[in-house]
PyMOL CGO cylinders between C-alpha atoms (Angstrom):
from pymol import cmd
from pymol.cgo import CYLINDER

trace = [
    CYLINDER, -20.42, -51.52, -43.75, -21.25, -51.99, -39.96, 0.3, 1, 1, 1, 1, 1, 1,
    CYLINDER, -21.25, -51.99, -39.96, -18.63, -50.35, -37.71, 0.3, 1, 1, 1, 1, 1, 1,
    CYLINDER, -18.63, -50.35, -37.71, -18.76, -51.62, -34.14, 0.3, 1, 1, 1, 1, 1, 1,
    CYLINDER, -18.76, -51.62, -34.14, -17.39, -49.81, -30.75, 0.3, 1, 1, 1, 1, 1, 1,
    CYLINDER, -17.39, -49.81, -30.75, -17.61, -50.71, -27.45, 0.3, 1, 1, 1, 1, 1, 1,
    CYLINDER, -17.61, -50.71, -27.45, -21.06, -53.53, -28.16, 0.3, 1, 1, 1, 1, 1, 1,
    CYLINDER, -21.06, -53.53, -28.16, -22.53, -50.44, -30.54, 0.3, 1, 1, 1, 1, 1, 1,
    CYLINDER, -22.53, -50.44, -30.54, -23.05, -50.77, -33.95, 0.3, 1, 1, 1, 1, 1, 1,
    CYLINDER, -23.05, -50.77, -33.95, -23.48, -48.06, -35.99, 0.3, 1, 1, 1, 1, 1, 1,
    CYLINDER, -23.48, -48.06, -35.99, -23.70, -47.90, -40.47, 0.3, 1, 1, 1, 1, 1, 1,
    CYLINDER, -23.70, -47.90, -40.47, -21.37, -46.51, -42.18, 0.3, 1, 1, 1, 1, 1, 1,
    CYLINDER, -21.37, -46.51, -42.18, -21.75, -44.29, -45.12, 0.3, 1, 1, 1, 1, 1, 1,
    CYLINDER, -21.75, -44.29, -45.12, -20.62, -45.63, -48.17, 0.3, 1, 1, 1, 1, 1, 1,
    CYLINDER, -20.62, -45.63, -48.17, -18.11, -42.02, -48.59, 0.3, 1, 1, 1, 1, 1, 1,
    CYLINDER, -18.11, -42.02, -48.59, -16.40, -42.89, -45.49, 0.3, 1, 1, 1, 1, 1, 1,
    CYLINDER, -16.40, -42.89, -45.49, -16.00, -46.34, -46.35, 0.3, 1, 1, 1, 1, 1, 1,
    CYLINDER, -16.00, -46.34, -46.35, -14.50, -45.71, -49.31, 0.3, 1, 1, 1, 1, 1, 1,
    CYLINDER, -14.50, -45.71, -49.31, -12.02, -43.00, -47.64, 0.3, 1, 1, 1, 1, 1, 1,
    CYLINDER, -12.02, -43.00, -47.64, -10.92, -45.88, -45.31, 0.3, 1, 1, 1, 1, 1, 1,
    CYLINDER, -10.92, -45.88, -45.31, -10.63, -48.52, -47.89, 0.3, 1, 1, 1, 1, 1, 1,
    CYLINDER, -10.63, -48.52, -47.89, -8.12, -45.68, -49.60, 0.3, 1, 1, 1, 1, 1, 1,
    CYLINDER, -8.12, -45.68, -49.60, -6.85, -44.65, -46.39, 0.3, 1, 1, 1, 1, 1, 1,
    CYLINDER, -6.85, -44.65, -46.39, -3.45, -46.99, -47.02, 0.3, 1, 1, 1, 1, 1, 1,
    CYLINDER, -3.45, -46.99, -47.02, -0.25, -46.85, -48.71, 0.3, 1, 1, 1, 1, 1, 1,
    CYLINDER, -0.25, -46.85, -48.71, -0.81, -49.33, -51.50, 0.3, 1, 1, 1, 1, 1, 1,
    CYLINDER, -0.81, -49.33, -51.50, -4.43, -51.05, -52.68, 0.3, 1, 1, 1, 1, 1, 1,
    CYLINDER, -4.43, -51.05, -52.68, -4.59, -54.61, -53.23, 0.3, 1, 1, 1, 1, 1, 1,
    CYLINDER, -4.59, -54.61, -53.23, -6.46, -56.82, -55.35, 0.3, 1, 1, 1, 1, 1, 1,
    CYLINDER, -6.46, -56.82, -55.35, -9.18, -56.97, -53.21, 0.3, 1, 1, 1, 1, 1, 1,
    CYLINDER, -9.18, -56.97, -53.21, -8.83, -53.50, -51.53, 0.3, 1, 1, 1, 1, 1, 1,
    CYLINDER, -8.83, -53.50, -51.53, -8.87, -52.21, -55.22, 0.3, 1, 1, 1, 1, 1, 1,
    CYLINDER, -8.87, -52.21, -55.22, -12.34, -54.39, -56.09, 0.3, 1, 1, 1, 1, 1, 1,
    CYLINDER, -12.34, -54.39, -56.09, -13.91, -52.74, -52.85, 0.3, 1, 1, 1, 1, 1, 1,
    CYLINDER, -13.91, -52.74, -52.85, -13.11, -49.26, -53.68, 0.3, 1, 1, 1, 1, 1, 1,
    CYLINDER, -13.11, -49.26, -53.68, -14.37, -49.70, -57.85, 0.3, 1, 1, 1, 1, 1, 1,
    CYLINDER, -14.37, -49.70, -57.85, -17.70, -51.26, -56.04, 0.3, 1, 1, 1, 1, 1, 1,
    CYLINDER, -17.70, -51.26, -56.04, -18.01, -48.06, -53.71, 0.3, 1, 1, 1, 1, 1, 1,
    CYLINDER, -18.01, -48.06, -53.71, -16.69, -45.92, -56.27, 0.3, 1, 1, 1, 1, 1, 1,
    CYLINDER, -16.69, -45.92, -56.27, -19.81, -47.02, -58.80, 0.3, 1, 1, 1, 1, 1, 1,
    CYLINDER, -19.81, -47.02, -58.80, -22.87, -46.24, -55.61, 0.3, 1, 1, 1, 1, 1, 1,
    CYLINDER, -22.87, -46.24, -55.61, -24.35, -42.51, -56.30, 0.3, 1, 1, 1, 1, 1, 1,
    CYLINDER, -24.35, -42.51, -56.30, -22.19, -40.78, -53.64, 0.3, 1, 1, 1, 1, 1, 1,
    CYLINDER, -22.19, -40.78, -53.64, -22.13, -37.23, -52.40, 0.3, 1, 1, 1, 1, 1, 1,
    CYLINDER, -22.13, -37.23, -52.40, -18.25, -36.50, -53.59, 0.3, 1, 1, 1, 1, 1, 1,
    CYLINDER, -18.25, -36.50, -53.59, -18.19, -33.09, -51.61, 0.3, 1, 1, 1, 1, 1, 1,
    CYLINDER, -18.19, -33.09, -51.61, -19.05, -35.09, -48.47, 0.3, 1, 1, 1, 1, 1, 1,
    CYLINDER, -19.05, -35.09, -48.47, -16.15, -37.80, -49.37, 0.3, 1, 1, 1, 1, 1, 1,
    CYLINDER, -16.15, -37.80, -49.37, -13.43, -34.71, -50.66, 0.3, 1, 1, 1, 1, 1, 1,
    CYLINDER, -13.43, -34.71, -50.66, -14.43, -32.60, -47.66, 0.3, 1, 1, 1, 1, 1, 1,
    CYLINDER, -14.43, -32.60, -47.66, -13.44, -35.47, -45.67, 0.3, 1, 1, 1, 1, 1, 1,
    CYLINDER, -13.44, -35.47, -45.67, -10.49, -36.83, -47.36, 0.3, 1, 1, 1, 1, 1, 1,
    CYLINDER, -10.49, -36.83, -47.36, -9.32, -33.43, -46.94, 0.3, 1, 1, 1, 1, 1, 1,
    CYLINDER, -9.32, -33.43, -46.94, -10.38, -32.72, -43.17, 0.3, 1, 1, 1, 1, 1, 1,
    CYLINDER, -10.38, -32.72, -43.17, -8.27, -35.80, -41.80, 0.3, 1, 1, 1, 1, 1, 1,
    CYLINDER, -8.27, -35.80, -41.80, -5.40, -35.62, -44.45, 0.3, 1, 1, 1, 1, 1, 1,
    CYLINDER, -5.40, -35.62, -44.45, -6.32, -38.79, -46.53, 0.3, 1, 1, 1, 1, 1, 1,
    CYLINDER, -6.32, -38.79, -46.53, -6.87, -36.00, -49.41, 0.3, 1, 1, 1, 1, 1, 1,
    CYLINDER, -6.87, -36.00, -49.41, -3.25, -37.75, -51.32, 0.3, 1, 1, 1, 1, 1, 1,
    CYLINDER, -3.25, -37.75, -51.32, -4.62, -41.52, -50.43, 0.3, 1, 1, 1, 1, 1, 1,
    CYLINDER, -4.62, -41.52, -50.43, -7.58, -41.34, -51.71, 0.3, 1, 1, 1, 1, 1, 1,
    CYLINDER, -7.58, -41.34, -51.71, -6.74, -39.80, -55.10, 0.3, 1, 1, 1, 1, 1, 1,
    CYLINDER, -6.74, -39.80, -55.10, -3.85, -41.91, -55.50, 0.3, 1, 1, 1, 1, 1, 1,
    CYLINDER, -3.85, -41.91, -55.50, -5.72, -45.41, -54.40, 0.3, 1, 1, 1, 1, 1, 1,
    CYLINDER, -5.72, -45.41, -54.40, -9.07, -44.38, -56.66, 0.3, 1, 1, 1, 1, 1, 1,
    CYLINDER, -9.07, -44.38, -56.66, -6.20, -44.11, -59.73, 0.3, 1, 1, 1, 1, 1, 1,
    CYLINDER, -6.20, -44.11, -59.73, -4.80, -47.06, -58.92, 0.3, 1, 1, 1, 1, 1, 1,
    CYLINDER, -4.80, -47.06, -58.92, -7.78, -49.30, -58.21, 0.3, 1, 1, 1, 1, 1, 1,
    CYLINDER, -7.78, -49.30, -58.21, -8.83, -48.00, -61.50, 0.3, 1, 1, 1, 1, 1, 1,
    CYLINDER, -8.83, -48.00, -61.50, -12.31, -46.99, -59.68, 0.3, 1, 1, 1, 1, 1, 1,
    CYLINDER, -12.31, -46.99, -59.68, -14.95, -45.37, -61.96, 0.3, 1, 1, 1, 1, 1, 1,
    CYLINDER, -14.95, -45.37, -61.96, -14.53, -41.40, -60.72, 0.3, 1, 1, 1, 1, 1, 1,
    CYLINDER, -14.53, -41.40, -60.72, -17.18, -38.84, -62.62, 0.3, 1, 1, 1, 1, 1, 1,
    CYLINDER, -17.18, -38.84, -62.62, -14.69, -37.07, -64.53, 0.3, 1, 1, 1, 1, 1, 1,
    CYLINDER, -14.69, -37.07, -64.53, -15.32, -33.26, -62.76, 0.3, 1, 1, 1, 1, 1, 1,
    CYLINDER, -15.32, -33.26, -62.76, -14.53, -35.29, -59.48, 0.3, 1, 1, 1, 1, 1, 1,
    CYLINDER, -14.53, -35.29, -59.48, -11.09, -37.04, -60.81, 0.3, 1, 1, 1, 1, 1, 1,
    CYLINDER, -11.09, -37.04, -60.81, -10.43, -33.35, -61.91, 0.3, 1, 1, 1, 1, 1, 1,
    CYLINDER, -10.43, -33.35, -61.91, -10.79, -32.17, -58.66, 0.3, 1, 1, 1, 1, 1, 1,
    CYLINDER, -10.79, -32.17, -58.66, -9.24, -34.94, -56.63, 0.3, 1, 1, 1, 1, 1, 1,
    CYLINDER, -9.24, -34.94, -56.63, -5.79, -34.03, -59.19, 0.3, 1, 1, 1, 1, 1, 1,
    CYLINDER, -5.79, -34.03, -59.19, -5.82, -30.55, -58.61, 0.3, 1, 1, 1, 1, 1, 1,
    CYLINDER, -5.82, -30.55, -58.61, -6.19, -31.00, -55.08, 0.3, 1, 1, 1, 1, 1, 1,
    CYLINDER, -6.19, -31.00, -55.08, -3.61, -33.49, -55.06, 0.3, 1, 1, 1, 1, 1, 1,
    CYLINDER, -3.61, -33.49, -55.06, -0.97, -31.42, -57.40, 0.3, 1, 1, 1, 1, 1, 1,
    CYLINDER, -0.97, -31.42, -57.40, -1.65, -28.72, -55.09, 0.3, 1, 1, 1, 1, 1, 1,
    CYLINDER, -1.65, -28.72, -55.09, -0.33, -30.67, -51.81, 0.3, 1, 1, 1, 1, 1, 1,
    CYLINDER, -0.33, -30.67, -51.81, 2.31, -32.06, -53.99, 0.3, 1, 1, 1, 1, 1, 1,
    CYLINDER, 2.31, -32.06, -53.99, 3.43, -28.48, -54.72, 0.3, 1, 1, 1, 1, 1, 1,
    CYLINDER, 3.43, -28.48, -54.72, 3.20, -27.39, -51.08, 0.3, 1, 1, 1, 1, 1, 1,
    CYLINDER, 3.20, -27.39, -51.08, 4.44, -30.49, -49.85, 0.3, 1, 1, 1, 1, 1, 1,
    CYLINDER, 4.44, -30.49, -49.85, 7.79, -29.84, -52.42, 0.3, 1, 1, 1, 1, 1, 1,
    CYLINDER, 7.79, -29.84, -52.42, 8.31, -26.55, -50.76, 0.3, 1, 1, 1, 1, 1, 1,
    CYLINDER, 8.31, -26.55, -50.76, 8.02, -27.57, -47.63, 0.3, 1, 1, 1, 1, 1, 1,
    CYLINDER, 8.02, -27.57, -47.63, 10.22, -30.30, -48.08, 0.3, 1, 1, 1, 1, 1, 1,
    CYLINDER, 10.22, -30.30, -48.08, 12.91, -28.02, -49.79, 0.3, 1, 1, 1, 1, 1, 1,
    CYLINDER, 12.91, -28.02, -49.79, 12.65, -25.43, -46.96, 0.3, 1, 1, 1, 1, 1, 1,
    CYLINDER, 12.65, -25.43, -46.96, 13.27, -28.51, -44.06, 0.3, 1, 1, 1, 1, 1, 1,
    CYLINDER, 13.27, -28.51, -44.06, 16.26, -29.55, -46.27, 0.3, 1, 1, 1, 1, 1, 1,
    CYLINDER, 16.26, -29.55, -46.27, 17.64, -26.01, -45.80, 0.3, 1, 1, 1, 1, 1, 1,
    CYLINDER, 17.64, -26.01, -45.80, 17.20, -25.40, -42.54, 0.3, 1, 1, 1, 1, 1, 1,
    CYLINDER, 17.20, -25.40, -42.54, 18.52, -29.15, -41.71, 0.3, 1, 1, 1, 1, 1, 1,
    CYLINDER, 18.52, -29.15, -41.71, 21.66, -28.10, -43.83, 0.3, 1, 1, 1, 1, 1, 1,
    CYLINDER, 21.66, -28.10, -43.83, 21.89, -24.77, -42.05, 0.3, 1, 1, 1, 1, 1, 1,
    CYLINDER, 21.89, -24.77, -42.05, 22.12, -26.24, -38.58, 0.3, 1, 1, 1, 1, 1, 1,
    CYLINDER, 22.12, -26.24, -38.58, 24.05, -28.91, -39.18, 0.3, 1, 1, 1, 1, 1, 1,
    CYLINDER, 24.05, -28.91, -39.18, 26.71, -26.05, -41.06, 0.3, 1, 1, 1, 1, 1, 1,
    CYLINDER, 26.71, -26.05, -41.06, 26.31, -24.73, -37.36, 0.3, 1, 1, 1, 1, 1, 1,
    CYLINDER, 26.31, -24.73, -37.36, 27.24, -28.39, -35.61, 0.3, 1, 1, 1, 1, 1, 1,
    CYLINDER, 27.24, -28.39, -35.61, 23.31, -28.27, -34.03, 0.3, 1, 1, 1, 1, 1, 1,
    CYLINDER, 23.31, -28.27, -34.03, 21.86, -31.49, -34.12, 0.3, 1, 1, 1, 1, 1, 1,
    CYLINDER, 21.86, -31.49, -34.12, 18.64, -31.65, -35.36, 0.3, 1, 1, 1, 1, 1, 1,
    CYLINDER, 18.64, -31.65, -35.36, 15.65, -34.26, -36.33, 0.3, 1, 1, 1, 1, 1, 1,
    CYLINDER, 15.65, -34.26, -36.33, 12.69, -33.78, -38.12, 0.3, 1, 1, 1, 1, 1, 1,
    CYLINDER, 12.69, -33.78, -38.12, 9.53, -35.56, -37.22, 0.3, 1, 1, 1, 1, 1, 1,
    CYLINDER, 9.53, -35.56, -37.22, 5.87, -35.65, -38.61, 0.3, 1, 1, 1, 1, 1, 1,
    CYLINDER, 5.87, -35.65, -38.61, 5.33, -33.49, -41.47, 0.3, 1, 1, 1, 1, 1, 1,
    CYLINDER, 5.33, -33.49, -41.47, 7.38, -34.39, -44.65, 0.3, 1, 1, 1, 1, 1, 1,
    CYLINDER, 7.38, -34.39, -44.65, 10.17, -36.58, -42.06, 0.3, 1, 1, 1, 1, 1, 1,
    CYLINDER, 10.17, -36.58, -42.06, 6.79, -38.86, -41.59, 0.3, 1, 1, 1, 1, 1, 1,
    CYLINDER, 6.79, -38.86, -41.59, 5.78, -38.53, -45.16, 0.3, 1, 1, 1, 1, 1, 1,
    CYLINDER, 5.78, -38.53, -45.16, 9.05, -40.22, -46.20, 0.3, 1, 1, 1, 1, 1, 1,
    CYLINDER, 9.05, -40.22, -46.20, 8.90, -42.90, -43.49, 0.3, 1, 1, 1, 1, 1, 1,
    CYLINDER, 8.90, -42.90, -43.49, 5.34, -44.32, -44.11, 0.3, 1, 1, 1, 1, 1, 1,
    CYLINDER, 5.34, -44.32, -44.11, 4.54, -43.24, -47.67, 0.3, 1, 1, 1, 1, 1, 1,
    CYLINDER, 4.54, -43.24, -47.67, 8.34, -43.00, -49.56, 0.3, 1, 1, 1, 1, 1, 1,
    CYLINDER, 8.34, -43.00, -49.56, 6.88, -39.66, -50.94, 0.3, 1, 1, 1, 1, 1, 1,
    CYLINDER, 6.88, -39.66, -50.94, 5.87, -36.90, -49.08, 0.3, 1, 1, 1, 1, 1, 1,
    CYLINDER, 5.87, -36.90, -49.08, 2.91, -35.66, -51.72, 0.3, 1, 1, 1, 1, 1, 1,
    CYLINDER, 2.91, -35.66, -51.72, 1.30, -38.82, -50.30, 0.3, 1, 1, 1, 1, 1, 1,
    CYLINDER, 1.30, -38.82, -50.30, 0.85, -36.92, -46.59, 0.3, 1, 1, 1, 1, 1, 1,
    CYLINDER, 0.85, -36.92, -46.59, -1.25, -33.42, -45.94, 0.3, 1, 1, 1, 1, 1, 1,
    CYLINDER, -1.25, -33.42, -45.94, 1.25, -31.22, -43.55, 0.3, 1, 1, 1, 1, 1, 1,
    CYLINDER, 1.25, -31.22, -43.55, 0.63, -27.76, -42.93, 0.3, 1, 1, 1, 1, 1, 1,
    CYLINDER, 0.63, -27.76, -42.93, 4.23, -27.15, -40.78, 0.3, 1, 1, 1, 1, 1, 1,
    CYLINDER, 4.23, -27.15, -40.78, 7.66, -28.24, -40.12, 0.3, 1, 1, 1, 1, 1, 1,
    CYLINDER, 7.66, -28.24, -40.12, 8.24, -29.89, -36.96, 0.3, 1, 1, 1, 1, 1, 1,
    CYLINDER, 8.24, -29.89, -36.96, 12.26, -30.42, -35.82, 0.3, 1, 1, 1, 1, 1, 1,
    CYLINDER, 12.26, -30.42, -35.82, 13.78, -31.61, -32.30, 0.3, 1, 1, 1, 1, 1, 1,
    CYLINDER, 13.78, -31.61, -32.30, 17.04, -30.08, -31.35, 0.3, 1, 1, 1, 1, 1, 1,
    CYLINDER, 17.04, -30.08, -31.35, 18.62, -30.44, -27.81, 0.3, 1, 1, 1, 1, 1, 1,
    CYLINDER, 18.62, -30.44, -27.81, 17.97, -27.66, -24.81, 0.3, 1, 1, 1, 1, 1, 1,
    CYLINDER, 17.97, -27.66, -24.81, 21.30, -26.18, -25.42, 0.3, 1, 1, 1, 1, 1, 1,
    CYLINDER, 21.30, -26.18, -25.42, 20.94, -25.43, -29.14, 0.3, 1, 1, 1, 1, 1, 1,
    CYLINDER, 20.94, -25.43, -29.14, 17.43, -23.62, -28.79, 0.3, 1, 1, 1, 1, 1, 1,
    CYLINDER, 17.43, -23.62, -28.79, 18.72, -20.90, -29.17, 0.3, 1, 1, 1, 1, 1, 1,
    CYLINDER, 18.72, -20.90, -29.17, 21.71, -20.63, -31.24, 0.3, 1, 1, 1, 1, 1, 1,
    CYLINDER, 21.71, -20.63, -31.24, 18.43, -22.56, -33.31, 0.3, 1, 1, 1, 1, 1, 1,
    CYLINDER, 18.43, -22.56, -33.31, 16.14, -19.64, -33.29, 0.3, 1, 1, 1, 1, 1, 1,
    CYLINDER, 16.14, -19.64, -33.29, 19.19, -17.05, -34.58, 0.3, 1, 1, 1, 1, 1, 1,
    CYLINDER, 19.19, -17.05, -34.58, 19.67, -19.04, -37.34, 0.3, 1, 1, 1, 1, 1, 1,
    CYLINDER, 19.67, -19.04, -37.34, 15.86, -19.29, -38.23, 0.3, 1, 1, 1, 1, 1, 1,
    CYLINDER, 15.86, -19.29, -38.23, 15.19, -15.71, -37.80, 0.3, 1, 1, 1, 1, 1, 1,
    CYLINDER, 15.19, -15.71, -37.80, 18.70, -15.04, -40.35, 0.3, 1, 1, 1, 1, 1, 1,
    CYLINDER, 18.70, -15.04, -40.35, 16.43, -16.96, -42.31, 0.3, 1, 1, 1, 1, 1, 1,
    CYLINDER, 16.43, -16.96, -42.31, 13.56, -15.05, -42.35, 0.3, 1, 1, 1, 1, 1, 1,
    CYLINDER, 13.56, -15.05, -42.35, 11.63, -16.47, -39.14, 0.3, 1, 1, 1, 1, 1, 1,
    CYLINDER, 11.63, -16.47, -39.14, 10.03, -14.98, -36.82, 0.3, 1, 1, 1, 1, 1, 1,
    CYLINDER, 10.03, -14.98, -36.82, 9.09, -16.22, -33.41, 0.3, 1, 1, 1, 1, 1, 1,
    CYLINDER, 9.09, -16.22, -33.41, 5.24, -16.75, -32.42, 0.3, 1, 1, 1, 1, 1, 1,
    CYLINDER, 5.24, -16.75, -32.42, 6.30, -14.85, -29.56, 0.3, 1, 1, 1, 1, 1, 1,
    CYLINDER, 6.30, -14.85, -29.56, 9.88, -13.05, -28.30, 0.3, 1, 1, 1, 1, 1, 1,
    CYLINDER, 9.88, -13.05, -28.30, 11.95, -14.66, -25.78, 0.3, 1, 1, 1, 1, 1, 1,
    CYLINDER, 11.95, -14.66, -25.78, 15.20, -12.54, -23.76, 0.3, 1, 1, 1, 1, 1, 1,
    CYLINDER, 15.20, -12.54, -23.76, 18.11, -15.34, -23.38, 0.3, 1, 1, 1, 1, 1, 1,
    CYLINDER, 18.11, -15.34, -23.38, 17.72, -14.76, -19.87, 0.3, 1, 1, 1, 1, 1, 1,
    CYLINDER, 17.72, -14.76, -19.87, 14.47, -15.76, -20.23, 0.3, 1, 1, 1, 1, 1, 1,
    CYLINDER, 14.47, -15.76, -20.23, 14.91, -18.74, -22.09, 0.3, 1, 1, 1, 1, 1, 1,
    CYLINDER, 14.91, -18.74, -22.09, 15.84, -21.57, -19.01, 0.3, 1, 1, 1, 1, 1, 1,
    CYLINDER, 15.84, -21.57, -19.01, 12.59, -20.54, -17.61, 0.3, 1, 1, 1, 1, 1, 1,
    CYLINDER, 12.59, -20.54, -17.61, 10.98, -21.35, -20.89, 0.3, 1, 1, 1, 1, 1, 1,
    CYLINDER, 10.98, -21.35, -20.89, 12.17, -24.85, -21.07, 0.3, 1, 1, 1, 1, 1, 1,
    CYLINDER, 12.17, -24.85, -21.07, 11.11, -26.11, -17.92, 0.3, 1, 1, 1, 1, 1, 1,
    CYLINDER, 11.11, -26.11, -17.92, 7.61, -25.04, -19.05, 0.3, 1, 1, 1, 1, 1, 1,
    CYLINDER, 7.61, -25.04, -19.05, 7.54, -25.72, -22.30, 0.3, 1, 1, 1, 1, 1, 1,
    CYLINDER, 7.54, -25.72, -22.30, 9.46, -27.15, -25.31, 0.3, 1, 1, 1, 1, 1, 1,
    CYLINDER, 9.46, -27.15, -25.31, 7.71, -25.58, -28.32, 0.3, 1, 1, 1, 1, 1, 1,
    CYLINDER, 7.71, -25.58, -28.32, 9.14, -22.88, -30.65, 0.3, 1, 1, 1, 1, 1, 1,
    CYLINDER, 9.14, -22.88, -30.65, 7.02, -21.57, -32.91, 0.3, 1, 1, 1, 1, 1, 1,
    CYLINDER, 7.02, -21.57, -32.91, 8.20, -19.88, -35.98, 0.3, 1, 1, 1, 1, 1, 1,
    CYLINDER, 8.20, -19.88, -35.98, 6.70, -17.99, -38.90, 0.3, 1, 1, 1, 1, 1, 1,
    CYLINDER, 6.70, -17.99, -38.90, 8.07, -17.13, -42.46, 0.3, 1, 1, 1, 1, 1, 1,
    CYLINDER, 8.07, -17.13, -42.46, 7.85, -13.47, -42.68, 0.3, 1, 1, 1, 1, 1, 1,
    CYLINDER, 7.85, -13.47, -42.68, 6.09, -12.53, -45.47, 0.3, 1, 1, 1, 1, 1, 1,
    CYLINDER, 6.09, -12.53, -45.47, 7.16, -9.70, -47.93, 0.3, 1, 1, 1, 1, 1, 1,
]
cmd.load_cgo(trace, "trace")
């Protein structure tokens, strides 16, 4: 495959052609043909998995190489699953935790919406095992920051750093971002 950018043209290798023909939420007939004919080419699979996992395509690809029924080496397809059934796991928990939190501050009358992470998961894939997310990520208004941060830290939170409520107008004119951690036992 040729890629061309701005009157360049540059080869592509057959791993990352294969990543981007799985890089989708369904394969089709055709899409499905093109992966089982890149699939069969002697590639370098650490190369393609490294990849897959580097720009979070880890879920596609394993998914759209089952379903195009593509000829894996069996150590590979071993790999690919446990990689995948790993996300899946984390993905769960992460999931369940943004489900309790949501709960939580909506018990507290704080409106709240989750974006990227398992929120985006849901909205492009219908299943969140499909995405790679390594965070939670959830809006609430300017008012609610930080009635928002007590309730995370009675939840085992932490903040990235420590902010005095009189400090925390000056904070959001600079910045929006919260960062929390789960404390660890």
């Amino acid at each position: 495959m040729r890629i061309h950018v701005n009157g360049f043209s540059e080869d592509i290798r057959p791993e990352l052609e294969l990543l981007l023909v799985c890089a989708r939420r369904h394969v089709d007939g055709e899409t499905a043909h093109r992966a089982r004919e890149l699939a069969a080419q002697p590639l370098d699979w650490d190369y393609l998995i490294q990849n897959s996992v580097r720009h979070g395509l880890l879920p596609l690809l394993y998914t759209n190489l089952k379903a195009a029924a593509a000829a894996v080496p069996q150590d590979q397809l071993d790999r690919l699953r446990d990689l995948f059934q790993k996300n899946a796991v984390r993905s769960a928990l992460f999931t369940g935790e943004l489900l309790k939190i949501l709960d939580l501050l909506e018990s507290e009358k704080i409106l709240a919406m989750p974006y990227k992470g398992p929120a985006m998961a849901v909205s492009l894939y219908g299943n969140p095992a499909l995405r790679q997310f390594v965070d939670l990520d959830i809006l609430v208004r300017k008012q609610d920051v930080w009635r928002c941060q007590e309730l995370l830290i009675s939840m085992g939170y932490e903040p990235h750093f420590k902010i005095s409520q009189p400090q925390l107008p000056a904070f959001l004119r600079l910045g929006y971002v919260r960062v929390f951690r789960a404390i660890t036992g």
